[in-house]
Short mmCIF file of the C-alpha atoms (twelve columns), coordinates in Angstrom:
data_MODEL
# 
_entry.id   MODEL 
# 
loop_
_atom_site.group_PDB 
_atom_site.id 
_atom_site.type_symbol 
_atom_site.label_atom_id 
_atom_site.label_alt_id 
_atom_site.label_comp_id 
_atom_site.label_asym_id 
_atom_site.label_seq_id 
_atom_site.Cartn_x 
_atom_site.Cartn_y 
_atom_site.Cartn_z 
_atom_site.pdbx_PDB_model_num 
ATOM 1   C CA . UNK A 1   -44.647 -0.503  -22.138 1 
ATOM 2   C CA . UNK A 2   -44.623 0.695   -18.621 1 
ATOM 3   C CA . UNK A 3   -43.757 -3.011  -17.134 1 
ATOM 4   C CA . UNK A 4   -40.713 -3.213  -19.795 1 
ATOM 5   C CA . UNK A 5   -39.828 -0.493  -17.544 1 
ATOM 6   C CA . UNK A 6   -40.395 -2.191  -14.401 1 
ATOM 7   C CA . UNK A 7   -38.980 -5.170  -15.333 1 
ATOM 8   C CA . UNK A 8   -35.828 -3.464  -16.584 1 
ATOM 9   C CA . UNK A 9   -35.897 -1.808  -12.885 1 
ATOM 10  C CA . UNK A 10  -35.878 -5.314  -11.719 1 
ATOM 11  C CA . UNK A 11  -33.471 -7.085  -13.419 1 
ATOM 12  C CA . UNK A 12  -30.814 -3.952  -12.705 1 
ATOM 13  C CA . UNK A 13  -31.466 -4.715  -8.951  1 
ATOM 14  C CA . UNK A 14  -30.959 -8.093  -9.504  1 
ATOM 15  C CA . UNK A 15  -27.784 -7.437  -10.776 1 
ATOM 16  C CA . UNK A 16  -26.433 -5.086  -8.412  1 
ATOM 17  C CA . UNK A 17  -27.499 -7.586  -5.593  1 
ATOM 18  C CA . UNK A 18  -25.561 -10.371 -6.855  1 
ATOM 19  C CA . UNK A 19  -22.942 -8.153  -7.774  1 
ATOM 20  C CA . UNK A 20  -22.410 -7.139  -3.896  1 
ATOM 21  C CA . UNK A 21  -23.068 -11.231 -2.683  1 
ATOM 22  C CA . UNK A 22  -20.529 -11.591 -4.882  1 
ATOM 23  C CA . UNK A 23  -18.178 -9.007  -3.622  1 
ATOM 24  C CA . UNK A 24  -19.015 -9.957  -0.082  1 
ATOM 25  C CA . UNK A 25  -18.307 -13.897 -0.747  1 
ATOM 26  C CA . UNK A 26  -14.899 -13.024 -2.327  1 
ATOM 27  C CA . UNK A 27  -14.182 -10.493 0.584   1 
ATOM 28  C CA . UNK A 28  -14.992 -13.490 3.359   1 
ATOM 29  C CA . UNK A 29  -12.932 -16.254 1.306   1 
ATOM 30  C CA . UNK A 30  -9.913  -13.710 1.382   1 
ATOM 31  C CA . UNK A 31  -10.607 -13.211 4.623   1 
ATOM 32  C CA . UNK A 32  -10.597 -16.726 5.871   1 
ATOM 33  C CA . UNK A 33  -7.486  -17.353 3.682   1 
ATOM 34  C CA . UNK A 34  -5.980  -14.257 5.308   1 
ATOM 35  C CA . UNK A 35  -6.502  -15.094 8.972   1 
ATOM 36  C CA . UNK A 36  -4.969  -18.578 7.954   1 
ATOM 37  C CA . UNK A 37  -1.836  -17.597 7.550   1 
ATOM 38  C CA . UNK A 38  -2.022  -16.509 3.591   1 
ATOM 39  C CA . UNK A 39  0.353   -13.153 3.434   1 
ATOM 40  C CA . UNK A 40  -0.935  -12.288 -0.325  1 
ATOM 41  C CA . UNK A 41  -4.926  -12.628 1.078   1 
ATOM 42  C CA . UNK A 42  -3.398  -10.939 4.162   1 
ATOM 43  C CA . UNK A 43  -2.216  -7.950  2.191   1 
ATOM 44  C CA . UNK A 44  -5.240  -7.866  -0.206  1 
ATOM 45  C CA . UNK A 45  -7.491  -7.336  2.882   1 
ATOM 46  C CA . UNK A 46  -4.955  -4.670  4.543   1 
ATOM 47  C CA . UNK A 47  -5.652  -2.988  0.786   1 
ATOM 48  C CA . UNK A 48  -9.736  -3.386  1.061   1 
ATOM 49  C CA . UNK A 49  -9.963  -1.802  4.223   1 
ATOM 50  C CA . UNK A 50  -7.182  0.811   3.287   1 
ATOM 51  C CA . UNK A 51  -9.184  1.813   0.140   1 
ATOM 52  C CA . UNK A 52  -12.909 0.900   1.082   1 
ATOM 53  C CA . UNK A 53  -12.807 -2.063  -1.347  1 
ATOM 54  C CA . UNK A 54  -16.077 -3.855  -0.274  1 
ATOM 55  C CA . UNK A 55  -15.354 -3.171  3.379   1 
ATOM 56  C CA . UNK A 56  -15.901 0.651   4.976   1 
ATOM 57  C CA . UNK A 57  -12.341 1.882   5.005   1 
ATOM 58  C CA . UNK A 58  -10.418 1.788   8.227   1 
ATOM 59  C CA . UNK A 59  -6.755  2.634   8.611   1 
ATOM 60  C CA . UNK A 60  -6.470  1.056   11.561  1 
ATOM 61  C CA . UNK A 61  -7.593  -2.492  10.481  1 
ATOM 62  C CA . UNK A 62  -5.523  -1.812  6.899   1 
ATOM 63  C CA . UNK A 63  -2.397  -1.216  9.578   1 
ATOM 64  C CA . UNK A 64  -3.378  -4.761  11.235  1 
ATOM 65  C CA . UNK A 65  -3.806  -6.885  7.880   1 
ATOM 66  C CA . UNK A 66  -0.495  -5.173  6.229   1 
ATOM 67  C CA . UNK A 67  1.497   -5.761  9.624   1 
ATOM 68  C CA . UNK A 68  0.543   -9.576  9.415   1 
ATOM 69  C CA . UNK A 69  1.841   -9.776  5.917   1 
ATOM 70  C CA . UNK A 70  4.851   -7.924  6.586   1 
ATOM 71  C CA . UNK A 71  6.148   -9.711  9.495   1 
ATOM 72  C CA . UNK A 72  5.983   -12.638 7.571   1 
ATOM 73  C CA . UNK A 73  8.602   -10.721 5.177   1 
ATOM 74  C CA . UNK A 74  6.133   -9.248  2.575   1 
ATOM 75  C CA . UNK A 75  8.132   -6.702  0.974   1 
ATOM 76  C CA . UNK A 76  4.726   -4.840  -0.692  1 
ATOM 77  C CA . UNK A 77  3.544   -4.719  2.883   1 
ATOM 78  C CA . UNK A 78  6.325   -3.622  4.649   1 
ATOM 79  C CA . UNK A 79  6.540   -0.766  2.147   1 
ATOM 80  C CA . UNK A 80  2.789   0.112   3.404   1 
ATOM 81  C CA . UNK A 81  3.610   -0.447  7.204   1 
ATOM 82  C CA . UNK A 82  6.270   1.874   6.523   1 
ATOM 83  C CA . UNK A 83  4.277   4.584   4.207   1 
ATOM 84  C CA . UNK A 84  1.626   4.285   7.408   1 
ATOM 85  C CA . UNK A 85  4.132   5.546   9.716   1 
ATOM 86  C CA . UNK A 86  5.363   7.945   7.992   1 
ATOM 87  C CA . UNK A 87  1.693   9.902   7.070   1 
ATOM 88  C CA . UNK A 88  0.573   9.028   10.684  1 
ATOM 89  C CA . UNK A 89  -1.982  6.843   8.969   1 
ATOM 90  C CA . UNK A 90  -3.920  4.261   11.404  1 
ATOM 91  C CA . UNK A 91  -1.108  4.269   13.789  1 
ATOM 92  C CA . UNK A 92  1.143   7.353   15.608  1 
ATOM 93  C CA . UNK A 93  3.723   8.995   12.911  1 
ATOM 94  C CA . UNK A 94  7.219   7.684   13.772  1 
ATOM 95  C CA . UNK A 95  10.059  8.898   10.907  1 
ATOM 96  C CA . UNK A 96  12.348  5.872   12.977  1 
ATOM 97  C CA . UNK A 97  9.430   3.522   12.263  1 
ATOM 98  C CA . UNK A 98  9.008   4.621   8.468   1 
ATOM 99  C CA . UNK A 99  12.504  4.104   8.390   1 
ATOM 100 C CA . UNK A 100 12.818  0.566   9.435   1 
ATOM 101 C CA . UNK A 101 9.957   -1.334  7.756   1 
ATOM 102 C CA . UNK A 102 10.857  1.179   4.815   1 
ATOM 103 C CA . UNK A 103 14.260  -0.181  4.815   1 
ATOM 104 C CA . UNK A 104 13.012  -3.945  4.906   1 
ATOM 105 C CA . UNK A 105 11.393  -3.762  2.142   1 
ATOM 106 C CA . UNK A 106 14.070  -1.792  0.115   1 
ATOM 107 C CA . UNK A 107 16.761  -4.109  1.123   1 
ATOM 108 C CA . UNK A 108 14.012  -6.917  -0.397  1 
ATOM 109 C CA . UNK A 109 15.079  -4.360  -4.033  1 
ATOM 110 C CA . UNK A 110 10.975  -3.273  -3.626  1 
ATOM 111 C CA . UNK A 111 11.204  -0.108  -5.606  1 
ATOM 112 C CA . UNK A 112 9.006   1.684   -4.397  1 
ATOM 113 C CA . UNK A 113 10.103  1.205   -0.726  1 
ATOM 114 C CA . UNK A 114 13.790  2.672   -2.372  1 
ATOM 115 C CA . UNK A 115 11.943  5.467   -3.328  1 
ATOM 116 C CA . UNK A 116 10.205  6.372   -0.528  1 
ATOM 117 C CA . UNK A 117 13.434  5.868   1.337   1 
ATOM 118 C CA . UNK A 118 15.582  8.108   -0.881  1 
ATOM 119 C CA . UNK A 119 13.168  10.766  -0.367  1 
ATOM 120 C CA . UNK A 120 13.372  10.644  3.200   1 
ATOM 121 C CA . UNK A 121 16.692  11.047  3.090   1 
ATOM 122 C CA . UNK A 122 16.618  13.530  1.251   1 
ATOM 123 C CA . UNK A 123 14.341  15.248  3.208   1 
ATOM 124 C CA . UNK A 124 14.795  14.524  6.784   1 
ATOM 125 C CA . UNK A 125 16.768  16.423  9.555   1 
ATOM 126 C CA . UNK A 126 19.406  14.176  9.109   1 
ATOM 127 C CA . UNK A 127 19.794  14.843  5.314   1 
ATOM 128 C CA . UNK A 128 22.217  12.570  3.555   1 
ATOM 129 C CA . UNK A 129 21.895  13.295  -0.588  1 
ATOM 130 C CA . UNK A 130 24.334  10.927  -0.921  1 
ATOM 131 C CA . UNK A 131 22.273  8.229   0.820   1 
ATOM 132 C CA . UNK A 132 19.185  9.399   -0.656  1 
ATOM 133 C CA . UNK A 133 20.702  9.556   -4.393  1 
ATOM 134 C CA . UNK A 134 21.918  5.439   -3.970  1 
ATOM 135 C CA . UNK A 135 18.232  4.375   -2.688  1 
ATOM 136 C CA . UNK A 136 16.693  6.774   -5.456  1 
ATOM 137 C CA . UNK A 137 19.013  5.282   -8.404  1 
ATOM 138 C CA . UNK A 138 18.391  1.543   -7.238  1 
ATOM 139 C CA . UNK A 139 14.548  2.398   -7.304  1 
ATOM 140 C CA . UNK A 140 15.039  3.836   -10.921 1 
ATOM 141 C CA . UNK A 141 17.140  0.644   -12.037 1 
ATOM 142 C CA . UNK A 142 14.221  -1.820  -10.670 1 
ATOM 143 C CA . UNK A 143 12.050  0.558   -13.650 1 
ATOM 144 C CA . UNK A 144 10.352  3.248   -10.756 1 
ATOM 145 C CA . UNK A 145 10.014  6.021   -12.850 1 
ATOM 146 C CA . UNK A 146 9.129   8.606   -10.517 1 
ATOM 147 C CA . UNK A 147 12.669  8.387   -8.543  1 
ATOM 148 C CA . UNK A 148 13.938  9.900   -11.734 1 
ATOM 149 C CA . UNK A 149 12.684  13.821  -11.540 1 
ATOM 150 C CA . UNK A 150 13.499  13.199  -7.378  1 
ATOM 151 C CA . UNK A 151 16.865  12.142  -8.684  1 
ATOM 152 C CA . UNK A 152 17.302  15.435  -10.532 1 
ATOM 153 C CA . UNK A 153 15.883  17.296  -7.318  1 
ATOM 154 C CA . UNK A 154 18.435  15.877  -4.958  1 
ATOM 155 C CA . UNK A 155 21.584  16.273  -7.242  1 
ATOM 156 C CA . UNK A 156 20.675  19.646  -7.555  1 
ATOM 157 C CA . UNK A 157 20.647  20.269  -4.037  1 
ATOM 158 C CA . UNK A 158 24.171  18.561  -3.977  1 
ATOM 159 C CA . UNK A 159 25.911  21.499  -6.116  1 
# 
C-alpha cells in the first residue's frame, strides 16, 4: 500500500512538471510572436508580467509589452498604458499622460478607456461633469456597466 502512495506522489509531480513546461513553452511562443511584431501576443505578455502569469510580475516590463501594442493602435493597450500612468504603475504618474493614451483608446469607443476617462473628469482639478457625463454615457452604451452608478455620482454633483 505504501508505494500506491509513492507512486501517486510521483505521478502528481509529473503532472505539475509538465504542467509548468507547458506554461513555459506557451509563454516563449507568445513571446517570440510578440517581439515579431504580433500586438495581441504583445499585449498578452504586457498582461503575464502585469499579473505574474507564468513570468514573476514586473510593472515595468508589463509597461514595455503594453506600450508596443499600443503604439501600434491597440485600443485594450492603450487603455492599460493609460491606467499605468495614472496609478504611477511601472512608470512616473502623469494625469496629462493618463489622459492622452486614455483618450486614444476611448476615441477607438473602448469602454472601459470612456470610463476611466469620465472619471477623471470628473475628478480632476480641472473638473468638467459635463465632459465626464458624455465619456461615462458612451462607456454605458458600449454595455460598461460600472459607468452607470459613476453616472449617478456625477449628475448628482451637477445639481
Amino acid at each position: 500500500m505504501a508505494h500506491m502512495k509513492y507512486i501517486a506522489i510521483i505521478i502528481t509531480l509529473l503532472i505539475s512538471t509538465a504542467g509548468f513546461a507547458a506554461g513555459e513553452l506557451v509563454f516563449e511562443h507568445k513571446l517570440a510572436a510578440a517581439e515579431n511584431g504580433n500586438i495581441e501576443a504583445q499585449y498578452d505578455i504586457g498582461y503575464r508580467y502585469e499579473k505574474g502569469r507564468g513570468v514573476d510580475s514586473d510593472d515595468e516590463l508589463a509597461f514595455e509589452w503594453y506600450r508596443r501594442a499600443a503604439d501600434q493602435g491597440l485600443a485594450k493597450a492603450q487603455y492599460k498604458i493609460g491606467s499605468f500612468f495614472l496609478k504611477g504603475q511601472g512608470v512616473d504618474k502623469s494625469t496629462t499622460d493618463a489622459e492622452a493614451w486614455l483618450m486614444k483608446a476611448a476615441d477607438q469607443g473602448y469602454p472601459p478607456a470612456q470610463y476611466q476617462l469620465g472619471k477623471l473628469y470628473a475628478n480632476n482639478r480641472k473638473r468638467d461633469y459635463n465632459l465626464a457625463l458624455s465619456w461615462l454615457q458612451k462607456a454605458r452604451d458600449g454595455g460598461y456597466e460600472p459607468a452607470t452608478r459613476e453616472i449617478r455620482k456625477v449628475k448628482k454633483k451637477l445639481n
